[in-house]
C-alpha positions as CSV (number, residue, x, y, z in Angstrom):
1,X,50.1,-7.1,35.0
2,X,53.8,-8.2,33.9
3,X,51.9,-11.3,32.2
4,X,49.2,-9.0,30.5
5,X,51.8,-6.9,29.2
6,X,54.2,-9.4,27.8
7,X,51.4,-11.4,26.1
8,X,50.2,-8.4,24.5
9,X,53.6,-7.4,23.4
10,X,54.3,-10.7,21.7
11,X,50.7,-10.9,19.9
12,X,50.8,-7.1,18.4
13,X,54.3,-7.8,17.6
14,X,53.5,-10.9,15.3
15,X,53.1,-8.7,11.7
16,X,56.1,-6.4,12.5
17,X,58.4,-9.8,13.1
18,X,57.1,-11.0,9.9
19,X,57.2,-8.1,8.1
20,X,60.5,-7.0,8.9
21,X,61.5,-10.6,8.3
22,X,60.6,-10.0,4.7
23,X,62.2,-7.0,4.5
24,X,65.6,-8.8,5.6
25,X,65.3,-11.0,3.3
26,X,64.8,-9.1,0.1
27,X,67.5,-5.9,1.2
28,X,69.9,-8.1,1.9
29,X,70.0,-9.4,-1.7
30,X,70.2,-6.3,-2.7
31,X,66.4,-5.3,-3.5
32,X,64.9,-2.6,-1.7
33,X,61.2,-2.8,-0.5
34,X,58.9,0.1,0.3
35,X,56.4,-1.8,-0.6
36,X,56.0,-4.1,2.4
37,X,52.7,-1.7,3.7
38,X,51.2,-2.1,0.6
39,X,51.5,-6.2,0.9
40,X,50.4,-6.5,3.7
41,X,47.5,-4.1,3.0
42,X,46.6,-6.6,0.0
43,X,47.1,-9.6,1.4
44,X,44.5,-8.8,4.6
45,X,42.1,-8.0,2.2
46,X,42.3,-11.4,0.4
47,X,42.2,-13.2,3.5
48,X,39.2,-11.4,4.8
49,X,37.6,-11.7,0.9
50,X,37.8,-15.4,0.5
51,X,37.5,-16.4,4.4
52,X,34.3,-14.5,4.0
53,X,33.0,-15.9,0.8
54,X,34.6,-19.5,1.6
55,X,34.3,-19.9,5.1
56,X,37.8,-21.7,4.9
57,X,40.8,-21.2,6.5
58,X,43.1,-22.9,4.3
59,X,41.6,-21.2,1.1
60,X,41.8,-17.5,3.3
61,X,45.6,-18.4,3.6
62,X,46.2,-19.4,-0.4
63,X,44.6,-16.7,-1.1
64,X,47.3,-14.4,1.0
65,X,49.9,-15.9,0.0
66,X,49.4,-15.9,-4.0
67,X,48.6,-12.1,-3.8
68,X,52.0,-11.7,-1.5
69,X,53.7,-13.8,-4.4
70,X,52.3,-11.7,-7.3
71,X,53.2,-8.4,-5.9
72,X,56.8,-9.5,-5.2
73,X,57.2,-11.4,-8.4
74,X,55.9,-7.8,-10.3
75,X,58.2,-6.3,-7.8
76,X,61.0,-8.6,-9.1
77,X,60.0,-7.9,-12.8
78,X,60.3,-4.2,-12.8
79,X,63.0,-3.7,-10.4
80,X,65.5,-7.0,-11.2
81,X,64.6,-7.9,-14.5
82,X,64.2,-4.1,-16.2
83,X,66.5,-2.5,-13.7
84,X,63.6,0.4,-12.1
85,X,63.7,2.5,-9.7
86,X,62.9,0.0,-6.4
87,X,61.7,2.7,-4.4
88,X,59.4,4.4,-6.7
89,X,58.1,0.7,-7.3
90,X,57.7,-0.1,-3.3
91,X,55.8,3.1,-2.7
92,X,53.5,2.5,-6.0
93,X,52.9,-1.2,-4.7
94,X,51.6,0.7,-1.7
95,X,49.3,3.3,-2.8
96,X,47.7,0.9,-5.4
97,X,46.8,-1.4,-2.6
98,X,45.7,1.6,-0.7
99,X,43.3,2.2,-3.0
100,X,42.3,-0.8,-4.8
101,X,41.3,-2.8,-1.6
102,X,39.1,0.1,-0.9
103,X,37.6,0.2,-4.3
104,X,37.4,-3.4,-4.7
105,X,35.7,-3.4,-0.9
106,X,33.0,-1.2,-1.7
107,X,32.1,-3.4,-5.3
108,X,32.2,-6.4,-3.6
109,X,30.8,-6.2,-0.2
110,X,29.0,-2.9,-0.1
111,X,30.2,-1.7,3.0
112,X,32.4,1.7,2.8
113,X,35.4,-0.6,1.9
114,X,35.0,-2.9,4.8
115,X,34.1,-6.9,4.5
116,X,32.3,-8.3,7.3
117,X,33.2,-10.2,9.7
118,X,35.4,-13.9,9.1
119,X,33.5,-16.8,10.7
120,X,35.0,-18.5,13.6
121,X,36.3,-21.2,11.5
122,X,38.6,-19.1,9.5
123,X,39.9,-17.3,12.7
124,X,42.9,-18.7,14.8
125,X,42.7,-20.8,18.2
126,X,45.1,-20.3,20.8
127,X,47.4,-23.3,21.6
128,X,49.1,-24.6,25.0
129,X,45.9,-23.2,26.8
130,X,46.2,-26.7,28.8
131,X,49.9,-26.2,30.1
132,X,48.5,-22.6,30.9
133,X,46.3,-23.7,33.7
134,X,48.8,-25.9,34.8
135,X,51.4,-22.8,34.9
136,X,49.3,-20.9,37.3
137,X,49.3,-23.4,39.9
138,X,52.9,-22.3,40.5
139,X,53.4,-19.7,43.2
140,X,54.3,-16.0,42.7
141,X,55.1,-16.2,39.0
142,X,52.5,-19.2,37.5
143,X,49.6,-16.6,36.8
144,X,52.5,-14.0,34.8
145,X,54.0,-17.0,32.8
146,X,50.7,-18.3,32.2
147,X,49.4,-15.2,30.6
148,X,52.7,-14.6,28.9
149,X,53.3,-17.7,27.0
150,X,50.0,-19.7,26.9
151,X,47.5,-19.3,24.8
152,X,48.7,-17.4,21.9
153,X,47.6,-18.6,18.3
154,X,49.9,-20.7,15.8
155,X,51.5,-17.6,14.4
156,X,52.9,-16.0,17.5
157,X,54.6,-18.9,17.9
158,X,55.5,-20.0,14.2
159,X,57.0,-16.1,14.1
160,X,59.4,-16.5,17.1
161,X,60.7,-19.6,14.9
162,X,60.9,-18.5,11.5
163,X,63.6,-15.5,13.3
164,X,65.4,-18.5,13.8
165,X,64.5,-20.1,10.7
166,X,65.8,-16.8,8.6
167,X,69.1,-16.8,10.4
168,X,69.7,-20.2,9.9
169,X,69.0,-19.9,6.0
170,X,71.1,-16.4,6.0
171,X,73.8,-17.5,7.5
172,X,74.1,-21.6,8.5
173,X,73.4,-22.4,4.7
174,X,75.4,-21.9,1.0
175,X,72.2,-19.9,0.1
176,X,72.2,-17.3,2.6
177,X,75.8,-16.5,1.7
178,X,75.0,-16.4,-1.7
179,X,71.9,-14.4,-1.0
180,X,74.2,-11.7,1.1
181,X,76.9,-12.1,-1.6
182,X,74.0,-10.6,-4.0
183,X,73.4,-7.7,-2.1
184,X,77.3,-7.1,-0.9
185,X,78.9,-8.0,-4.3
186,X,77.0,-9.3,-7.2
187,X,79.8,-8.8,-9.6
188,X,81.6,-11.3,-7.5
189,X,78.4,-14.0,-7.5
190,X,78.2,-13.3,-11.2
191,X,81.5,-14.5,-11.4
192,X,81.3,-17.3,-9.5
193,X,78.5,-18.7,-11.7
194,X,75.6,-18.1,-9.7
195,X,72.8,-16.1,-11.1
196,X,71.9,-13.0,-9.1
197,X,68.6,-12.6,-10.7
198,X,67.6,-15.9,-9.8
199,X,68.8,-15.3,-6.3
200,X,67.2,-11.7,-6.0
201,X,63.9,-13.4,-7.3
202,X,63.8,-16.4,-4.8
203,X,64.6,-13.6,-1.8
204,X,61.2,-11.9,-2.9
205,X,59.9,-15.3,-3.7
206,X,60.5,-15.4,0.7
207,X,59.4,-12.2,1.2
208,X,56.0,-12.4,-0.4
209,X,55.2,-15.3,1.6
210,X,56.3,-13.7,4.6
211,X,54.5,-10.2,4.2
212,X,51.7,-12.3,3.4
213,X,51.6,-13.9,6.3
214,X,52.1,-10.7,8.3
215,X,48.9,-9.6,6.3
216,X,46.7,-12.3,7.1
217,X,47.6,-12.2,10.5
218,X,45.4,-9.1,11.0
219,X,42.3,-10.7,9.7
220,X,42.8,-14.2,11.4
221,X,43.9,-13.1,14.8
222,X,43.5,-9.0,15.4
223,X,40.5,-7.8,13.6
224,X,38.3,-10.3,12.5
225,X,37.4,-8.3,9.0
226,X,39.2,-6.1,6.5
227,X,39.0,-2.1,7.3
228,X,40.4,0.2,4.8
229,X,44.1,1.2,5.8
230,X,43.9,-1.7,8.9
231,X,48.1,-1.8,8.8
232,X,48.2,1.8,10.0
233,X,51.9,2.4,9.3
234,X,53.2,-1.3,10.1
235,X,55.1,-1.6,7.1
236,X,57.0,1.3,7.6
237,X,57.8,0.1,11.3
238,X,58.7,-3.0,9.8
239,X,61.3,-1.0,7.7
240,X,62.9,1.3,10.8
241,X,62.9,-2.0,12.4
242,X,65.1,-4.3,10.2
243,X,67.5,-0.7,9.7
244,X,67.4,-0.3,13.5
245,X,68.1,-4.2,13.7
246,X,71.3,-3.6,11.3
247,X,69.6,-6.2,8.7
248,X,69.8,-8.8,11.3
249,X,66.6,-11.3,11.9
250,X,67.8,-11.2,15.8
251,X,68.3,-7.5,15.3
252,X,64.7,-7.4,13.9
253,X,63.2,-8.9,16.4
254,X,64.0,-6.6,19.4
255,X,63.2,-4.0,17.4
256,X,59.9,-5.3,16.4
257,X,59.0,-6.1,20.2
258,X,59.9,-2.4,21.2
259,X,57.4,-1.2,18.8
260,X,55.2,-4.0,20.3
261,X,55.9,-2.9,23.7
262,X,54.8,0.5,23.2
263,X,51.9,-0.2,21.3
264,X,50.6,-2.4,24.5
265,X,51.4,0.1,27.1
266,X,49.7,2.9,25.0
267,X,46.6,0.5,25.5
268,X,46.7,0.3,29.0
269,X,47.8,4.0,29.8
270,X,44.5,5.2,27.3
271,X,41.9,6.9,30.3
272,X,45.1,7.1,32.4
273,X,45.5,10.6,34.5
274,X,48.2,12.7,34.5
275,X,50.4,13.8,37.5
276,X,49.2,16.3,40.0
277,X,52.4,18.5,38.9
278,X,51.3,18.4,35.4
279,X,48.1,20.1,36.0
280,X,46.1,16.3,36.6
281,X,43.6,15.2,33.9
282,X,43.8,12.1,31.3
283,X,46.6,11.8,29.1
284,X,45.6,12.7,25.8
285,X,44.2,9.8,23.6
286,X,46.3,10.9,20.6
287,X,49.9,11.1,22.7
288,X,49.4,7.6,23.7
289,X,48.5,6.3,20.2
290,X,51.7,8.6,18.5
291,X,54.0,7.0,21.0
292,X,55.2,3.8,18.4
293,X,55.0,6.5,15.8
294,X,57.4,8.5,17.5
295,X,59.6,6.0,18.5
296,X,60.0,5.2,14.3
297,X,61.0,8.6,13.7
298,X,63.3,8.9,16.8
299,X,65.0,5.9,15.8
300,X,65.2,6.6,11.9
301,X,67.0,9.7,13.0
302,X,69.0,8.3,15.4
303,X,70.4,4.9,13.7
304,X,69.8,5.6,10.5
305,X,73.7,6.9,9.9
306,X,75.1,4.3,11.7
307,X,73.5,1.1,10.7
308,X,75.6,0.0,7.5
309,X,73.4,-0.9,4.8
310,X,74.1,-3.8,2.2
311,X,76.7,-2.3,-0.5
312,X,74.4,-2.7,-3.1
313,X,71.0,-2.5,-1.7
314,X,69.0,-0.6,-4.3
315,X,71.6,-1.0,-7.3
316,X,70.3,-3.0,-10.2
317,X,73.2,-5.4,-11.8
318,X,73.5,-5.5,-14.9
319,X,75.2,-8.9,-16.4
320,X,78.7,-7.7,-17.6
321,X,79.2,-9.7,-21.0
């Protein structure tokens, strides 16, 4: 059961890791992004589009990652290079992918906004299933270990390192000082000679890649086809993540597995029955499924004033001449 539970967490937690990954990346040079739902949103939709029409995983993942790219690079455009409002630009990044994957959906595959299904080629095999078997042979905790940490696909594991990748680049590397710098003090990067647009523009550069990612991860490994609104809210989870994580890949991540952890035990408590003291019956379908939702607002509420945001997250700079 401890196994069960721990894989699930991990595997559920995959597009929140990389998600609020992104959003690390990009706040702490000083861009805010609201947008991060809509990314993801766009990019599943690609992924499902061409690994339907192609039948190719490698073409399903270009395809991600170029409409990740665009988004942020038009991100980057309006927000860094003519100074507008990044949070009126995140949430209309959001609501146009809303929409347009719908719209788009419908012309193209004639199915109420879905695509059907991926072929097995384009989906994602898990890895290590060999060591798995030989983890269960060891008494009392083989079978848990097994189930925990065997047998997930390439991008469970490959988001557990790029946590340790961002850290490295954020703070083991001239970049990631520079990049912080941006969002701390660009005046002071300015005047050291380093561009902060460039700098803000390579951080969305990372962050379209990641959301990406994040998006494709739900058409390659949850759901094997695009449904209209699939993210449900994992964007914004993302976001109380990395504010809950202080703007801190480690941070992040424990975050990001909380939310995963809930949204694994409200799978296994669904049909469950309440206590004899609280009148008996099942738990309520939609309790369960609000938990993680909850747990963004709580957590919003709670950190939100103590977690000390980059000084000028959300300011554009303007060059002093």
């Amino acid at each position: 059961m401890v196994g069960t539970i721990i894989g699930s967490t991990l595997r559920v937690s995959v597009p929140l890791i990389l998600c609020a990954l992104a959003g690390v990346l990009c706040e702490r040079a000083g861009v805010i992004d609201l947008g991060l739902e809509g990314k993801m949103l766009a990019t599943a939709f690609a992924t499902a589009a061409v690994g339907v029409t192609t039948g190719s995983l490698g073409l399903a993942l270009m395809a991600a990652v170029a409409v990740g790219l665009a988004l942020s690079m038009l991100h980057g455009y309006a927000c860094v290079s003519h100074r507008g409002d990044q949070v009126v630009l995140g949430m209309a990044i959001t609501m146009t992918a809303a929409g347009l994957t719908v719209v788009l959906g419908i012309a193209w595959f004639a199915q109420g906004g879905q695509t059907p299904a991926v072929p097995e080629s384009v989906r994602l095999d898990g890895w290590f299933t060999g060591l798995g078997d030989a983890l269960k042979t060891v008494p009392y905790v083989g079978t848990a270990l097994a189930l925990a940490f065997t047998g997930h696909n390439a991008m469970v594991y490959g988001a557990l390192g790029l946590v340790v990748g961002v850290w490295w680049l954020l703070y083991r590397t001239r970049f990631g000082l520079r990049l912080r710098a941006a969002g701390e003090n660009p005046a002071m990067v300015d005047a050291a000679g380093v561009s902060v647009k460039a700098l803000r523009y390579q951080a969305l550069a990372l962050n379209g890649v990641l959301a990406s990612l994040a998006g494709a991860y739900l058409v390659l490994a949850q759901n094997p086809s695009f449904i209209p609104h699939m993210t449900a809210g994992r964007g914004y989870m993302a976001l109380a993540a990395l504010i809950f994580g202080k703007w801190h890949p480690v941070g992040a991540l424990w975050a990001c597995l909380l939310f995963g952890f809930l949204d694994a035990i409200s799978i296994r408590l669904q049909g469950a029955a309440l206590p004899a003291f609280l009148g008996g019956g099942q738990v309520p379908v939609q309790a369960i499924q609000a938990m993680p939702y909850v747990l963004t607002v709580v957590l919003l509420a709670g950190f939100i004033g103590s977690a000390v945001a980059p000084k000028a997250l959300g300011r554009p700079y303007l060059k002093e001449r």
